[in-house]
VOGU-3710 file (C-alpha; in Angstrom, 3 decimals, decimal comma):
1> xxxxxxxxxx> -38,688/-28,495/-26,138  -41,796/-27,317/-24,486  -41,462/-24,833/-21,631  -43,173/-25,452/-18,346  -45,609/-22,943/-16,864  -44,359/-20,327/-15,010  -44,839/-20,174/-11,398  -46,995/-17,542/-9,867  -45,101/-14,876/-8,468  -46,590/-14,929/-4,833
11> xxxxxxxxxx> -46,205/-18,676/-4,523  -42,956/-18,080/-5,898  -41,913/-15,804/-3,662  -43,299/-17,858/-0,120  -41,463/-20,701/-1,840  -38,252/-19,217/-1,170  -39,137/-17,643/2,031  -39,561/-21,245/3,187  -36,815/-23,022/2,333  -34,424/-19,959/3,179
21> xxxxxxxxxx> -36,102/-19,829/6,462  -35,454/-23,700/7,087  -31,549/-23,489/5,525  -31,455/-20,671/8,614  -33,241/-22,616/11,095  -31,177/-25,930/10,236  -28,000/-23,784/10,074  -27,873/-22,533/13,627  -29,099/-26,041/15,089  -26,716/-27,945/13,066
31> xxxxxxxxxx> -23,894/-25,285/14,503  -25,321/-25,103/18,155  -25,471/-29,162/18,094  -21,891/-29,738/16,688  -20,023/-26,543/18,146  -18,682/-25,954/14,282  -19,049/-24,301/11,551  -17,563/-27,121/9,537  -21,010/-28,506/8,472  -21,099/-29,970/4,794
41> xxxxxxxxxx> -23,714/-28,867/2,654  -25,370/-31,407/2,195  -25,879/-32,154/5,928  -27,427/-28,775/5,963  -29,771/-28,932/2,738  -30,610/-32,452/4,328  -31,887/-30,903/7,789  -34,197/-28,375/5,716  -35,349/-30,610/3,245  -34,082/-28,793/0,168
51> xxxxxxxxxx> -31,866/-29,424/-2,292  -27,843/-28,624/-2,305  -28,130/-26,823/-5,479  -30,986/-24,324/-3,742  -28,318/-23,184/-0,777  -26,167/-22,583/-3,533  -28,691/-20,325/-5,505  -30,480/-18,717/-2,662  -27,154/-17,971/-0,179  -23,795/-18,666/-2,644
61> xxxxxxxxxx> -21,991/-20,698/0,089  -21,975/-21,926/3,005  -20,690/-19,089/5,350  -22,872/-16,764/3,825  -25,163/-19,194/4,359  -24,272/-19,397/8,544  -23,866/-15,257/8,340  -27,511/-14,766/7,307  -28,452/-17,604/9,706  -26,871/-15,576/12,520
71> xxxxxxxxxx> -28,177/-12,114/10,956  -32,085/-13,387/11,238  -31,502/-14,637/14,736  -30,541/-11,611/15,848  -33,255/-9,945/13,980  -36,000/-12,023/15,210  -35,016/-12,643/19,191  -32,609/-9,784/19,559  -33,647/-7,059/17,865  -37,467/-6,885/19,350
81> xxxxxxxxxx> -36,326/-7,247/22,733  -33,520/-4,248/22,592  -35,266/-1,785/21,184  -38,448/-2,139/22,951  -39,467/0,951/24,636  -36,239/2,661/24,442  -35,100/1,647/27,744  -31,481/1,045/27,358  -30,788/-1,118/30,621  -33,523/-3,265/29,364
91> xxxxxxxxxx> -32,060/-3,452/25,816  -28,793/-4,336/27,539  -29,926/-7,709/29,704  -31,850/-8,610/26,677  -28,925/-8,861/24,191  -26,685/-10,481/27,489  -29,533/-13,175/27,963  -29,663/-13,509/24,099  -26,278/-14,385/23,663  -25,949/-16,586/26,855
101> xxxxxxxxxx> -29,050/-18,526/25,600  -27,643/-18,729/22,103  -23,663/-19,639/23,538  -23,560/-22,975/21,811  -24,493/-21,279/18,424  -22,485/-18,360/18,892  -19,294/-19,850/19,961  -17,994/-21,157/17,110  -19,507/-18,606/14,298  -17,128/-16,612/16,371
111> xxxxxxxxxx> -14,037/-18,871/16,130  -14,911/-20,855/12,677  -14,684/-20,019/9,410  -17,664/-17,510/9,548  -15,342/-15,721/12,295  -14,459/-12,096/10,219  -18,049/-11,803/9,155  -19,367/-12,432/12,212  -17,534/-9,802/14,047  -18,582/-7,368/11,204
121> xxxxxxxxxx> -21,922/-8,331/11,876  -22,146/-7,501/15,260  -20,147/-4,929/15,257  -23,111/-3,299/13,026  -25,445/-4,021/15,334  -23,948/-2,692/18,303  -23,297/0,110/16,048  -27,002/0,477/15,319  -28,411/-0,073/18,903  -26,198/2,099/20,229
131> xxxxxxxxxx> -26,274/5,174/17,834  -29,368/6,592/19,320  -27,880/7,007/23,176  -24,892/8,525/21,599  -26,459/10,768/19,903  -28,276/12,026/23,221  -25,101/12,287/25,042  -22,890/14,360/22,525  -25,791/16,141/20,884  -25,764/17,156/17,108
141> xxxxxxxxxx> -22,655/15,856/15,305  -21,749/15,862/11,849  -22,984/12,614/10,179  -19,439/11,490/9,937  -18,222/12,026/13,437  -21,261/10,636/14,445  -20,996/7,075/12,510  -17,210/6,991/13,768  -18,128/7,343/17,188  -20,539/4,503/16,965
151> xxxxxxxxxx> -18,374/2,535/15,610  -15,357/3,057/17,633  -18,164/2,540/20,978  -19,434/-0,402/18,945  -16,067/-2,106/18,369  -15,404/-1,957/22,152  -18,634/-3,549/23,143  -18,452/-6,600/20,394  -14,891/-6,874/21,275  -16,271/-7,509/25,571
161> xxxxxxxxxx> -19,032/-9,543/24,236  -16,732/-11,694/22,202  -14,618/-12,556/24,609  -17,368/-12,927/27,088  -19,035/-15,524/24,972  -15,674/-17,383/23,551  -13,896/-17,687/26,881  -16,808/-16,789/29,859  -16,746/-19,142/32,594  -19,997/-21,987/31,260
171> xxxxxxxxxx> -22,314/-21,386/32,176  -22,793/-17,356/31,216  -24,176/-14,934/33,617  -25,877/-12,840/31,763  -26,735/-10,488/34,971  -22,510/-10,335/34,887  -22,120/-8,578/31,184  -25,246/-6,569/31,514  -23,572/-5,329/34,898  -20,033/-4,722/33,007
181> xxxxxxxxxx> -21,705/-2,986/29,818  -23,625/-0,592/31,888  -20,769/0,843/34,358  -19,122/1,253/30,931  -21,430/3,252/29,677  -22,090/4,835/33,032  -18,447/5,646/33,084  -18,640/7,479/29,128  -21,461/9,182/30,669  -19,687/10,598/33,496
191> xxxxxxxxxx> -16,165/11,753/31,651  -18,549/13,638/28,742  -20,293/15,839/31,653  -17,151/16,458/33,769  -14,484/16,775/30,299  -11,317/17,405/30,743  -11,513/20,736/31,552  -13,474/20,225/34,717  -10,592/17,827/35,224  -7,957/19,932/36,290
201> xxx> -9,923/22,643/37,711  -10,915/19,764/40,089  -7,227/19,313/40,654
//
């Protein structure tokens, strides 16, 4: 049997940038459209024009499929937005307004099948957003201490934002969770520099 060609490498590779980035795109309208993450597979290789053997290959099933989907989102909308310029209230309404806009998308990644991964998944961003302002608060810590702070902080945010987004009053105010997440962290500021010490001298 003779063997085709092989593709070129660099067509190769924008090949499957393509179609991965149109199995994402189709993923979270599908989800946003239907409020579930119950989609078939082929409704979703349908919407990006691919095949149902290609979202096998390129993501291995479907939730890892939604995961990524809800990974680049973040990525492309969230990330940019939160980080830019370092100004943490900013970063703040920007991931509130993100998730507000996104409600319909979120929603049921958070209550579906996709539900444990997606909670891991923001729970590593929060984790990574928020490790830079901890690390100005407490000063040096070991590496350890310092990734199990941010993730205990981290936890407690996803678990606020969760909630906010699963149960909120429709529709979201995003000015509302911005408001809530920065008293919070207003409030760690304020027992760090007074400690316990200062505490009951006070009293």
């Amino acid at each position: 049997m003779l063997l085709e060609p092989s593709p070129d490498p660099a067509t190769q590779d924008r090949r499957v940038r393509r179609s991965r980035a149109a199995l994402m795109t189709a993923a979270v309208r599908l989800v946003s459209e239907r409020g579930t993450t119950d989609i078939p597979v082929t409704d979703l290789a349908e919407a990006a024009d691919v095949s149902r053997r290609l979202v096998y290959l390129q993501f291995g099933d479907r939730d890892a499929l939604l995961t990524e989907a809800a990974i680049d989102l973040v990525r492309r909308e969230l990330l940019p937005q939160a980080e830019d310029g370092g100004d943490a209230t900013r970063g703040v309404a920007a991931l509130a307004q993100h998730f507000a806009h996104h409600r319909s998308f979120y929603r049921p990644m958070l209550t579906g099948s996709c539900a444990f991964a997606m909670t891991s998944t923001l729970n590593k961003l929060f984790s990574s957003l928020n490790r830079p302002a901890l690390r100005k608060l407490f000063g040096e810590l070991d590496q350890e201490t310092a990734d199990d702070l941010s993730e205990f902080v981290a936890g407690g945010a996803a678990t606020i934002v969760n909630n906010w987004v699963i149960a909120g009053p429709d529709p979201l105010d995003p000015e509302e969770l911005t408001n809530r997440l920065l008293r919070l962290a207003s409030a760690l500021t304020l027992t760090h520099q007074v400690g316990p010490a200062d505490g009951d001298h006070a009293r």
